[in-house]
C-alpha positions as CSV (number, residue, x, y, z in Angstrom):
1,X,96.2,70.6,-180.8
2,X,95.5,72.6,-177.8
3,X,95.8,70.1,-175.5
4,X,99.5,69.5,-176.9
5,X,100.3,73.2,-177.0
6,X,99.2,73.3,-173.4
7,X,101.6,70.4,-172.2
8,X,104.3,71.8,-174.2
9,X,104.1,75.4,-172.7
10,X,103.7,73.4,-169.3
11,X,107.1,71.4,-170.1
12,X,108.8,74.6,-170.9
13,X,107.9,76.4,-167.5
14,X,109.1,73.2,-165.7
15,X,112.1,73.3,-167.7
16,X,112.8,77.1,-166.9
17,X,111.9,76.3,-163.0
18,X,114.4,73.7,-163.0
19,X,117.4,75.5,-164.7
20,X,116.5,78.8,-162.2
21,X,116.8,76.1,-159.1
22,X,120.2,74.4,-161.0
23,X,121.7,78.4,-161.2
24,X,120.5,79.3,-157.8
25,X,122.2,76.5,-155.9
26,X,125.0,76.0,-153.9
27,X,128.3,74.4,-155.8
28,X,127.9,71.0,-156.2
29,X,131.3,69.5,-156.9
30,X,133.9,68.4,-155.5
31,X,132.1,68.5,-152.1
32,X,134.3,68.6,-149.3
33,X,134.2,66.4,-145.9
34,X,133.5,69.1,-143.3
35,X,135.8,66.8,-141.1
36,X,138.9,66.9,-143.0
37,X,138.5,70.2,-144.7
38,X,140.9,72.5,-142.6
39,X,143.0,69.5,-141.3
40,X,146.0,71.1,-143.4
41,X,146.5,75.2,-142.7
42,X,147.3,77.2,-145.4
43,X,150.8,78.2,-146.3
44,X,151.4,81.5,-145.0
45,X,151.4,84.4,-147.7
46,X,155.0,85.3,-148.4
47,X,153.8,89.3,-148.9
48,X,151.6,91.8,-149.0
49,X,148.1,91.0,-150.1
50,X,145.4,92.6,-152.2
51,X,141.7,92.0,-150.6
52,X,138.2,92.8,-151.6
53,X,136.0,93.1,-149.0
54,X,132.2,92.8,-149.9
55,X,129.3,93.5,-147.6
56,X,127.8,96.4,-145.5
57,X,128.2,98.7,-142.4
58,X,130.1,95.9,-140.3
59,X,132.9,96.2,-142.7
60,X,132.6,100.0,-142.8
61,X,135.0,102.0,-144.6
62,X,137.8,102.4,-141.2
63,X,138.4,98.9,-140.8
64,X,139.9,98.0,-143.9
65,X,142.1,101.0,-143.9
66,X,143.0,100.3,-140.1
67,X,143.8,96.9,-141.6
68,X,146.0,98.9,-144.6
69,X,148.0,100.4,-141.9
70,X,148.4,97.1,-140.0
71,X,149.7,95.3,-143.2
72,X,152.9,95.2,-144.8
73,X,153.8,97.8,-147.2
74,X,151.9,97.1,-150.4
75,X,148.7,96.1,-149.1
76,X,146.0,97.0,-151.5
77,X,142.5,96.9,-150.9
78,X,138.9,97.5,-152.2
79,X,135.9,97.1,-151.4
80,X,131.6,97.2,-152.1
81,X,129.5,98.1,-149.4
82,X,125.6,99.0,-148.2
83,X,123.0,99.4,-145.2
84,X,122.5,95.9,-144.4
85,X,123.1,94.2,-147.7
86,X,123.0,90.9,-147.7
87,X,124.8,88.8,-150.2
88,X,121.5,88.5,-152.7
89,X,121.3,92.1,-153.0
90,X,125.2,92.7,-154.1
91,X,124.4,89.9,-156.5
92,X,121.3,90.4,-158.4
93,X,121.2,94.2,-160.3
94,X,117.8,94.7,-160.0
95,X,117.8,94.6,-156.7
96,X,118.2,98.2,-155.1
97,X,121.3,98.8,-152.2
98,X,120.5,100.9,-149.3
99,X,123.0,103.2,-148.9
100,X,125.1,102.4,-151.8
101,X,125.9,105.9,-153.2
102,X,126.7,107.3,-149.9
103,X,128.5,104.1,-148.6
104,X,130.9,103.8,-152.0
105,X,131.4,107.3,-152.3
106,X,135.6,107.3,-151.9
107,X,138.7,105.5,-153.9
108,X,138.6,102.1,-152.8
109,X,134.9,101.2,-154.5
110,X,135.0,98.5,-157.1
111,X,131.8,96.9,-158.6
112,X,131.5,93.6,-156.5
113,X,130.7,91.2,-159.5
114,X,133.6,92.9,-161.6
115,X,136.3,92.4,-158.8
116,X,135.6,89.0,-157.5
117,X,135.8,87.2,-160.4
118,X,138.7,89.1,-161.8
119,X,141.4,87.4,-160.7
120,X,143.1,90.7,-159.1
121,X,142.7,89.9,-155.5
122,X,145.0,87.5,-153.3
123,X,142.0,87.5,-150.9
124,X,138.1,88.1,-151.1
125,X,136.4,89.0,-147.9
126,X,132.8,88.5,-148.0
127,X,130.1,88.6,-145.4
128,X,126.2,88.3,-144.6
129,X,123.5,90.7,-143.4
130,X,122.5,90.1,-139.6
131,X,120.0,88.9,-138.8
132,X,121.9,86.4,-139.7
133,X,118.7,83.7,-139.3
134,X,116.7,86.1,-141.5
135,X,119.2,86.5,-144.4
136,X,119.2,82.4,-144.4
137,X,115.3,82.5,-144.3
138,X,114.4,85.1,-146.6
139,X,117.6,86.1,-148.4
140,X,118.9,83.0,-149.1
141,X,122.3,83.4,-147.7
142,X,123.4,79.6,-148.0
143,X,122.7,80.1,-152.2
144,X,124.3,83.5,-152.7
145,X,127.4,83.0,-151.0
146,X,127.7,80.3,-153.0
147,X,127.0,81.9,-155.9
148,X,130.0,84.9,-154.8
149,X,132.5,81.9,-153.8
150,X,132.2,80.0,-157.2
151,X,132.7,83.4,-158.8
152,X,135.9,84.1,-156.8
153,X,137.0,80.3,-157.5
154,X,136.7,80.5,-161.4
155,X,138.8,83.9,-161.3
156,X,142.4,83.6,-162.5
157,X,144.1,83.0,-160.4
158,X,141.6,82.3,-157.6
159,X,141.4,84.0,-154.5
160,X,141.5,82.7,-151.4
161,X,137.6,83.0,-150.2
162,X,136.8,84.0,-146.3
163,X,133.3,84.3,-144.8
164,X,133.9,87.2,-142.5
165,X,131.6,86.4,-139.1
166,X,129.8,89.2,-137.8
167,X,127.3,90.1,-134.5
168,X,123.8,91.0,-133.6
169,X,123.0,93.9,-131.9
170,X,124.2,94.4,-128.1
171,X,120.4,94.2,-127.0
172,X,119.4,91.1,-128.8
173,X,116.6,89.6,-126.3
174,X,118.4,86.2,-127.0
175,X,121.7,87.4,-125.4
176,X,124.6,89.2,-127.5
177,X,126.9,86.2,-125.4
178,X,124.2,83.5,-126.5
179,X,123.8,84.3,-129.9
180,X,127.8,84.8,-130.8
181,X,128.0,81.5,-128.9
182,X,125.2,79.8,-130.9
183,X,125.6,81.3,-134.2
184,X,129.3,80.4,-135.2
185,X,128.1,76.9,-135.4
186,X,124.0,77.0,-136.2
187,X,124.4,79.5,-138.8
188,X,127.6,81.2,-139.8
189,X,129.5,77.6,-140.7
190,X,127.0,75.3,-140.3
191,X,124.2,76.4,-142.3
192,X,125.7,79.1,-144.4
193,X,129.3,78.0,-145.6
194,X,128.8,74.2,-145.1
195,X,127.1,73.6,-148.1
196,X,129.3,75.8,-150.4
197,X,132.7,74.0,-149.2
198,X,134.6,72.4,-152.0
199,X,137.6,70.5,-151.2
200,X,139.9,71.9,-153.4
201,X,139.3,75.7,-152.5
202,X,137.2,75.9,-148.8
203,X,135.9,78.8,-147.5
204,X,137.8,80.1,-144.8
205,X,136.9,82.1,-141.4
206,X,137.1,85.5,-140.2
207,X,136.4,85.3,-136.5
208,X,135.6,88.5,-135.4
209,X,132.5,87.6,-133.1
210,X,134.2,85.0,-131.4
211,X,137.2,87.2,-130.7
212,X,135.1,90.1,-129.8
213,X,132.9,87.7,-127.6
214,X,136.6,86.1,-126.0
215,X,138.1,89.8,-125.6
216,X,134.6,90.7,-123.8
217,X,134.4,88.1,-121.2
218,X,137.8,88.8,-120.0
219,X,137.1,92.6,-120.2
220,X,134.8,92.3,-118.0
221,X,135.6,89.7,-115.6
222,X,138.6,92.2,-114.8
223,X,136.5,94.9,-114.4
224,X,137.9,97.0,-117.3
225,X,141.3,97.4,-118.9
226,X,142.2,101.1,-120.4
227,X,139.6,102.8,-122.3
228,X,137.2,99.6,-121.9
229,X,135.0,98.9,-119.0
230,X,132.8,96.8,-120.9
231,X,130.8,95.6,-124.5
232,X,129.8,99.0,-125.2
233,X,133.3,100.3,-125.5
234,X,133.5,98.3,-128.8
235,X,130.5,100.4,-130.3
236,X,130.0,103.8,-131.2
237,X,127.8,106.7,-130.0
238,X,125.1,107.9,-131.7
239,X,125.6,111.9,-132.4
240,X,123.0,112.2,-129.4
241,X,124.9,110.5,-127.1
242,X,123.1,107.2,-126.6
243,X,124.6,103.8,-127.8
244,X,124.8,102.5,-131.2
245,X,123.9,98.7,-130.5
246,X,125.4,97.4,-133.7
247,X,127.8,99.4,-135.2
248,X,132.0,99.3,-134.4
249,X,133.4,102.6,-132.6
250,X,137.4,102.7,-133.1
251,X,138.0,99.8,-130.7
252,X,136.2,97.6,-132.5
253,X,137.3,98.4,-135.9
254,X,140.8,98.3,-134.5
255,X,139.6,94.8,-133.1
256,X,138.4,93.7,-136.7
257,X,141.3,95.1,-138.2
258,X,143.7,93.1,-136.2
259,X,141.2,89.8,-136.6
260,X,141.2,90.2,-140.4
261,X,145.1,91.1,-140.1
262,X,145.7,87.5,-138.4
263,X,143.9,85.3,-140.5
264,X,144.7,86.9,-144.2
265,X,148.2,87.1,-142.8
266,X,149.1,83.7,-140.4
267,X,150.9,86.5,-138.6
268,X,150.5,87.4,-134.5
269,X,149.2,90.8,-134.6
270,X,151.1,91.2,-130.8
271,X,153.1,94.5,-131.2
272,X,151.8,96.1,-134.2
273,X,150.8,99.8,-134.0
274,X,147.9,101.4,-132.1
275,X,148.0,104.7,-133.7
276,X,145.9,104.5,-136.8
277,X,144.1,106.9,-139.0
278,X,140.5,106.6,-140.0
279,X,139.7,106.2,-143.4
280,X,138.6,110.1,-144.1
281,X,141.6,111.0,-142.8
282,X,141.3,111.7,-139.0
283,X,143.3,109.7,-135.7
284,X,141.1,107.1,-134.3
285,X,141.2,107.0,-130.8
286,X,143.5,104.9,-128.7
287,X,142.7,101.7,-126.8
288,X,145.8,102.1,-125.3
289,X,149.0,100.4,-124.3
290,X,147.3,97.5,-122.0
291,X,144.0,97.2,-123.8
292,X,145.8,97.0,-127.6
293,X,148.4,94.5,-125.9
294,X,145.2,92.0,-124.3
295,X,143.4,92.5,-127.7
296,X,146.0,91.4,-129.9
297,X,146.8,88.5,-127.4
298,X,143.3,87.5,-127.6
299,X,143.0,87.6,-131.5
300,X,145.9,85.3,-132.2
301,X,145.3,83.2,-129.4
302,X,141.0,82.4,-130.9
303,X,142.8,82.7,-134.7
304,X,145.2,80.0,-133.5
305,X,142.5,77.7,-132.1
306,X,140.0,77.5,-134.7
307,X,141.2,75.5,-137.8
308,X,138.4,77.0,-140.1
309,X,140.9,80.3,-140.3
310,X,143.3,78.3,-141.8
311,X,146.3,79.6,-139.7
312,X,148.3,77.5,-138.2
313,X,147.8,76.0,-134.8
Protein backbone atom coordinates (compact mmCIF):
# COMPACT_ATOMS: atom_id res chain seq x y z
CA UNK A 1 0.00 0.00 0.00
CA UNK A 2 2.88 2.23 0.48
CA UNK A 3 4.65 1.48 -2.33
CA UNK A 4 1.34 2.66 -4.34
CA UNK A 5 0.80 5.68 -2.22
CA UNK A 6 4.38 6.60 -3.02
CA UNK A 7 4.05 6.27 -6.92
CA UNK A 8 0.81 8.09 -6.69
CA UNK A 9 2.24 11.19 -4.75
CA UNK A 10 5.26 10.82 -7.30
CA UNK A 11 2.64 11.02 -10.33
CA UNK A 12 1.03 13.95 -8.81
CA UNK A 13 4.37 16.03 -8.43
CA UNK A 14 5.16 15.13 -12.10
CA UNK A 15 1.79 16.20 -12.99
CA UNK A 16 2.10 19.62 -11.07
CA UNK A 17 5.77 20.08 -12.69
CA UNK A 18 4.29 19.67 -15.98
CA UNK A 19 1.31 21.99 -15.79
CA UNK A 20 3.89 24.77 -14.05
CA UNK A 21 6.19 24.26 -17.36
CA UNK A 22 2.75 24.19 -19.78
CA UNK A 23 1.71 27.89 -17.76
CA UNK A 24 5.21 29.17 -17.86
CA UNK A 25 5.76 28.83 -21.56
CA UNK A 26 5.89 30.93 -24.41
CA UNK A 27 2.37 30.84 -26.69
CA UNK A 28 2.30 28.06 -28.71
CA UNK A 29 -0.27 28.66 -31.40
CA UNK A 30 -0.54 29.88 -34.28
CA UNK A 31 3.25 30.31 -34.57
CA UNK A 32 4.34 32.70 -36.92
CA UNK A 33 7.15 32.34 -39.76
CA UNK A 34 9.69 34.96 -38.57
CA UNK A 35 10.23 35.46 -42.48
CA UNK A 36 6.87 36.53 -43.46
CA UNK A 37 5.78 38.04 -40.24
CA UNK A 38 6.13 41.90 -40.98
CA UNK A 39 5.98 41.42 -44.71
CA UNK A 40 2.51 43.50 -44.53
CA UNK A 41 2.88 47.01 -42.31
CA UNK A 42 0.21 47.89 -40.28
CA UNK A 43 -2.55 50.20 -41.32
CA UNK A 44 -1.77 53.45 -39.90
CA UNK A 45 -4.00 54.49 -36.78
CA UNK A 46 -6.65 56.92 -38.00
CA UNK A 47 -6.33 58.96 -34.37
CA UNK A 48 -5.19 59.44 -31.19
CA UNK A 49 -4.10 56.39 -29.24
CA UNK A 50 -4.27 55.22 -25.74
CA UNK A 51 -0.92 53.25 -24.62
CA UNK A 52 0.30 51.47 -21.53
CA UNK A 53 3.63 51.46 -21.11
CA UNK A 54 5.08 48.72 -18.68
CA UNK A 55 8.67 48.39 -17.42
CA UNK A 56 11.24 50.50 -15.41
CA UNK A 57 13.62 53.54 -15.33
CA UNK A 58 14.21 53.48 -19.23
CA UNK A 59 10.63 54.33 -19.74
CA UNK A 60 10.76 56.85 -16.87
CA UNK A 61 7.89 59.03 -16.12
CA UNK A 62 9.13 62.18 -18.89
CA UNK A 63 9.07 60.20 -21.88
CA UNK A 64 5.71 59.16 -22.14
CA UNK A 65 4.46 62.58 -21.37
CA UNK A 66 7.06 64.08 -23.93
CA UNK A 67 5.36 61.49 -26.09
CA UNK A 68 1.66 63.03 -24.79
CA UNK A 69 2.74 66.35 -26.12
CA UNK A 70 4.05 64.97 -29.39
CA UNK A 71 0.74 63.12 -30.09
CA UNK A 72 -2.49 64.30 -31.37
CA UNK A 73 -4.86 65.75 -29.10
CA UNK A 74 -6.51 62.87 -27.19
CA UNK A 75 -3.55 60.80 -26.51
CA UNK A 76 -4.01 59.05 -23.32
CA UNK A 77 -1.52 57.21 -21.54
CA UNK A 78 -0.56 54.99 -18.47
CA UNK A 79 1.74 53.30 -17.32
CA UNK A 80 3.69 50.69 -14.41
CA UNK A 81 7.02 51.15 -13.63
CA UNK A 82 10.26 49.99 -11.16
CA UNK A 83 14.25 50.08 -10.58
CA UNK A 84 15.22 47.53 -13.04
CA UNK A 85 12.12 45.39 -13.25
CA UNK A 86 12.16 42.92 -15.49
CA UNK A 87 8.99 41.45 -16.97
CA UNK A 88 8.87 38.44 -14.20
CA UNK A 89 8.69 40.75 -11.48
CA UNK A 90 5.62 43.04 -12.91
CA UNK A 91 4.09 39.53 -13.37
CA UNK A 92 4.30 37.41 -10.35
CA UNK A 93 2.75 39.38 -6.94
CA UNK A 94 4.99 37.90 -4.66
CA UNK A 95 7.74 39.06 -6.14
CA UNK A 96 8.80 42.53 -4.57
CA UNK A 97 9.43 45.86 -7.15
CA UNK A 98 12.30 48.08 -6.41
CA UNK A 99 11.15 51.34 -6.43
CA UNK A 100 7.63 50.82 -6.99
CA UNK A 101 6.01 53.17 -4.52
CA UNK A 102 8.30 56.05 -5.40
CA UNK A 103 8.34 55.19 -9.20
CA UNK A 104 4.17 55.03 -9.43
CA UNK A 105 3.70 57.73 -7.22
CA UNK A 106 1.58 60.30 -9.86
CA UNK A 107 -1.81 59.98 -12.07
CA UNK A 108 -0.89 57.91 -14.78
CA UNK A 109 -0.14 54.53 -12.56
CA UNK A 110 -2.38 51.55 -13.42
CA UNK A 111 -1.84 48.06 -12.01
CA UNK A 112 0.03 46.30 -15.01
CA UNK A 113 -1.95 42.90 -14.91
CA UNK A 114 -5.37 45.03 -14.61
CA UNK A 115 -4.57 47.27 -17.70
CA UNK A 116 -3.12 44.89 -20.20
CA UNK A 117 -5.56 42.60 -20.36
CA UNK A 118 -8.41 45.11 -20.23
CA UNK A 119 -8.99 45.85 -23.41
CA UNK A 120 -8.67 49.80 -22.79
CA UNK A 121 -5.52 50.45 -24.62
CA UNK A 122 -4.98 50.87 -28.48
CA UNK A 123 -1.30 50.13 -27.78
CA UNK A 124 0.79 48.25 -24.94
CA UNK A 125 4.35 49.07 -24.63
CA UNK A 126 6.33 46.66 -22.77
CA UNK A 127 9.99 46.21 -22.23
CA UNK A 128 12.89 44.05 -20.43
CA UNK A 129 15.38 44.79 -17.69
CA UNK A 130 19.04 45.21 -19.06
CA UNK A 131 21.15 43.24 -18.70
CA UNK A 132 19.32 42.18 -21.19
CA UNK A 133 21.51 38.52 -21.35
CA UNK A 134 20.75 38.29 -17.59
CA UNK A 135 17.01 38.86 -17.65
CA UNK A 136 17.01 35.88 -20.45
CA UNK A 137 19.28 33.76 -18.09
CA UNK A 138 17.88 34.22 -14.79
CA UNK A 139 14.55 36.11 -15.31
CA UNK A 140 13.22 34.31 -17.96
CA UNK A 141 12.54 37.09 -20.23
CA UNK A 142 11.65 34.88 -23.43
CA UNK A 143 8.54 33.25 -20.92
CA UNK A 144 7.26 36.39 -19.29
CA UNK A 145 6.91 38.49 -22.18
CA UNK A 146 5.06 35.87 -23.42
CA UNK A 147 3.06 35.50 -20.63
CA UNK A 148 2.31 39.82 -20.82
CA UNK A 149 1.66 39.46 -24.80
CA UNK A 150 -0.93 36.63 -24.54
CA UNK A 151 -2.55 38.75 -21.84
CA UNK A 152 -2.72 41.86 -24.11
CA UNK A 153 -3.89 39.46 -27.05
CA UNK A 154 -6.92 37.93 -25.10
CA UNK A 155 -8.03 41.63 -24.07
CA UNK A 156 -11.12 42.92 -25.93
CA UNK A 157 -10.27 44.34 -28.18
CA UNK A 158 -6.63 43.45 -28.37
CA UNK A 159 -3.96 45.77 -28.35
CA UNK A 160 -1.44 46.16 -30.61
CA UNK A 161 1.72 44.62 -28.53
CA UNK A 162 5.43 46.35 -28.98
CA UNK A 163 8.67 45.20 -27.39
CA UNK A 164 10.19 48.54 -26.65
CA UNK A 165 14.37 47.97 -27.22
CA UNK A 166 16.41 49.49 -24.77
CA UNK A 167 20.56 49.92 -23.99
CA UNK A 168 23.27 48.93 -21.68
CA UNK A 169 25.18 51.22 -19.91
CA UNK A 170 27.61 53.82 -21.83
CA UNK A 171 30.71 51.90 -20.12
CA UNK A 172 29.76 48.37 -20.96
CA UNK A 173 33.35 46.65 -21.36
CA UNK A 174 31.74 45.02 -24.53
CA UNK A 175 31.18 48.37 -26.32
CA UNK A 176 27.85 50.52 -25.85
CA UNK A 177 28.26 50.45 -30.22
CA UNK A 178 28.87 46.57 -30.05
CA UNK A 179 26.33 45.54 -27.85
CA UNK A 180 23.34 47.87 -29.50
CA UNK A 181 24.75 46.39 -32.65
CA UNK A 182 24.68 42.76 -31.42
CA UNK A 183 21.70 42.78 -29.18
CA UNK A 184 18.82 43.85 -31.67
CA UNK A 185 19.32 40.52 -33.22
CA UNK A 186 20.96 37.95 -30.46
CA UNK A 187 18.62 38.96 -27.79
CA UNK A 188 16.05 41.64 -28.16
CA UNK A 189 14.17 39.84 -31.41
CA UNK A 190 15.93 36.83 -31.69
CA UNK A 191 15.78 35.24 -28.48
CA UNK A 192 13.24 37.28 -26.56
CA UNK A 193 10.27 38.08 -28.98
CA UNK A 194 10.94 35.25 -31.54
CA UNK A 195 9.45 32.63 -29.73
CA UNK A 196 6.28 34.57 -28.54
CA UNK A 197 5.36 35.70 -32.36
CA UNK A 198 1.91 34.57 -33.38
CA UNK A 199 0.87 35.22 -36.81
CA UNK A 200 -2.25 36.65 -36.29
CA UNK A 201 -1.09 39.40 -33.72
CA UNK A 202 3.16 39.76 -33.82
CA UNK A 203 4.98 41.68 -31.53
CA UNK A 204 6.08 44.73 -32.94
CA UNK A 205 9.36 47.00 -32.38
CA UNK A 206 10.30 50.03 -30.69
CA UNK A 207 13.70 50.91 -31.90
CA UNK A 208 15.13 53.22 -29.68
CA UNK A 209 18.72 51.69 -29.32
CA UNK A 210 19.17 51.47 -32.92
CA UNK A 211 18.05 55.06 -33.45
CA UNK A 212 20.03 56.26 -30.58
CA UNK A 213 23.07 54.10 -31.83
CA UNK A 214 22.29 55.72 -35.75
CA UNK A 215 21.78 59.43 -34.30
CA UNK A 216 25.24 58.71 -32.28
CA UNK A 217 27.48 57.76 -35.09
CA UNK A 218 26.52 60.69 -37.06
CA UNK A 219 26.74 63.00 -33.93
CA UNK A 220 29.88 62.24 -33.70
CA UNK A 221 31.38 61.78 -36.98
CA UNK A 222 30.32 65.69 -37.31
CA UNK A 223 31.91 66.58 -34.40
CA UNK A 224 28.72 67.69 -32.55
CA UNK A 225 25.46 69.29 -33.65
CA UNK A 226 23.79 71.89 -30.99
CA UNK A 227 23.70 70.95 -27.51
CA UNK A 228 25.30 67.38 -28.50
CA UNK A 229 29.03 66.74 -28.85
CA UNK A 230 28.70 63.24 -28.20
CA UNK A 231 26.85 59.88 -26.36
CA UNK A 232 26.80 61.46 -23.17
CA UNK A 233 24.60 64.26 -24.23
CA UNK A 234 21.79 61.64 -24.38
CA UNK A 235 22.20 60.90 -20.49
CA UNK A 236 21.81 62.69 -17.48
CA UNK A 237 24.04 63.95 -14.66
CA UNK A 238 24.13 62.63 -11.52
CA UNK A 239 23.35 65.52 -8.69
CA UNK A 240 27.28 65.41 -8.22
CA UNK A 241 28.12 66.16 -11.50
CA UNK A 242 29.49 62.97 -12.87
CA UNK A 243 27.61 60.90 -15.69
CA UNK A 244 24.77 58.81 -15.27
CA UNK A 245 25.82 55.79 -17.74
CA UNK A 246 22.34 54.46 -18.19
CA UNK A 247 19.77 56.71 -17.54
CA UNK A 248 18.01 59.32 -20.38
CA UNK A 249 18.66 63.16 -19.75
CA UNK A 250 16.03 65.39 -21.77
CA UNK A 251 17.63 64.62 -25.18
CA UNK A 252 17.15 61.24 -24.92
CA UNK A 253 13.79 61.11 -23.56
CA UNK A 254 12.98 63.59 -26.34
CA UNK A 255 14.71 60.96 -28.61
CA UNK A 256 12.49 58.05 -27.19
CA UNK A 257 9.58 60.13 -27.34
CA UNK A 258 9.84 60.80 -30.92
CA UNK A 259 10.94 56.89 -31.58
CA UNK A 260 7.77 55.71 -29.72
CA UNK A 261 5.84 58.72 -31.53
CA UNK A 262 6.93 57.11 -35.11
CA UNK A 263 6.18 53.67 -34.70
CA UNK A 264 2.74 53.82 -32.53
CA UNK A 265 1.86 56.50 -34.99
CA UNK A 266 3.34 55.55 -38.94
CA UNK A 267 3.82 59.23 -38.80
CA UNK A 268 7.36 61.30 -39.63
CA UNK A 269 8.07 62.97 -36.41
CA UNK A 270 10.17 65.80 -38.85
CA UNK A 271 8.66 69.20 -37.52
CA UNK A 272 6.94 68.45 -34.46
CA UNK A 273 7.69 70.58 -31.43
CA UNK A 274 10.88 70.84 -29.33
CA UNK A 275 9.58 72.68 -26.46
CA UNK A 276 8.18 70.07 -24.12
CA UNK A 277 7.42 69.95 -20.48
CA UNK A 278 8.63 67.27 -18.12
CA UNK A 279 6.25 65.19 -16.57
CA UNK A 280 6.32 67.11 -12.94
CA UNK A 281 5.67 69.97 -14.62
CA UNK A 282 8.99 71.72 -15.45
CA UNK A 283 10.59 72.84 -19.39
CA UNK A 284 12.98 70.23 -20.52
CA UNK A 285 15.79 71.55 -22.00
CA UNK A 286 16.18 72.14 -25.74
CA UNK A 287 18.27 70.13 -28.24
CA UNK A 288 17.66 72.81 -30.39
CA UNK A 289 16.67 73.82 -33.93
CA UNK A 290 19.55 71.65 -35.85
CA UNK A 291 19.94 68.86 -33.38
CA UNK A 292 15.79 68.23 -32.99
CA UNK A 293 15.69 68.55 -36.99
CA UNK A 294 18.86 65.54 -37.46
CA UNK A 295 17.01 63.55 -34.67
CA UNK A 296 13.73 63.40 -36.11
CA UNK A 297 15.36 62.69 -39.57
CA UNK A 298 17.11 59.97 -38.09
CA UNK A 299 14.13 58.34 -36.23
CA UNK A 300 11.93 57.99 -39.29
CA UNK A 301 14.52 57.30 -41.58
CA UNK A 302 15.73 53.60 -38.91
CA UNK A 303 11.55 53.40 -38.27
CA UNK A 304 11.18 53.30 -42.01
CA UNK A 305 13.86 50.67 -42.59
CA UNK A 306 13.18 48.06 -40.21
CA UNK A 307 9.92 46.14 -41.02
CA UNK A 308 9.57 44.68 -37.38
CA UNK A 309 8.04 48.41 -36.44
CA UNK A 310 5.47 47.74 -38.65
CA UNK A 311 5.45 51.18 -40.37
CA UNK A 312 5.57 51.41 -43.67
CA UNK A 313 8.58 51.41 -45.82
Amino acid sequence: MRGYMMIGAGIAVLLVAALAVLLLRPSSAPKADTATLYAAPLPAPEGPLAVYHLGHSLVGRDMPAMLAQLAPPGHRYDSQLGWGTSLREHWEPDVPINGFDSENAHPRYRPAREAVGSGDYDAVVLTEMVEINDALRYHKGARYLGRWADLARGAVPPPRVYLYETWHNLDDPSGWLARLDSDLRGAWLGQLAAPNQRSDAPIYLIPAGQVMAALVREVEAAGGIGPMMDRTDLFRRNPDGSQDQIHPGDLGNYLNALTHYAVLYHRSPVGLPQNLIRADGTRADLPGDALALKMQQTVWDVVRAMPETGVAP
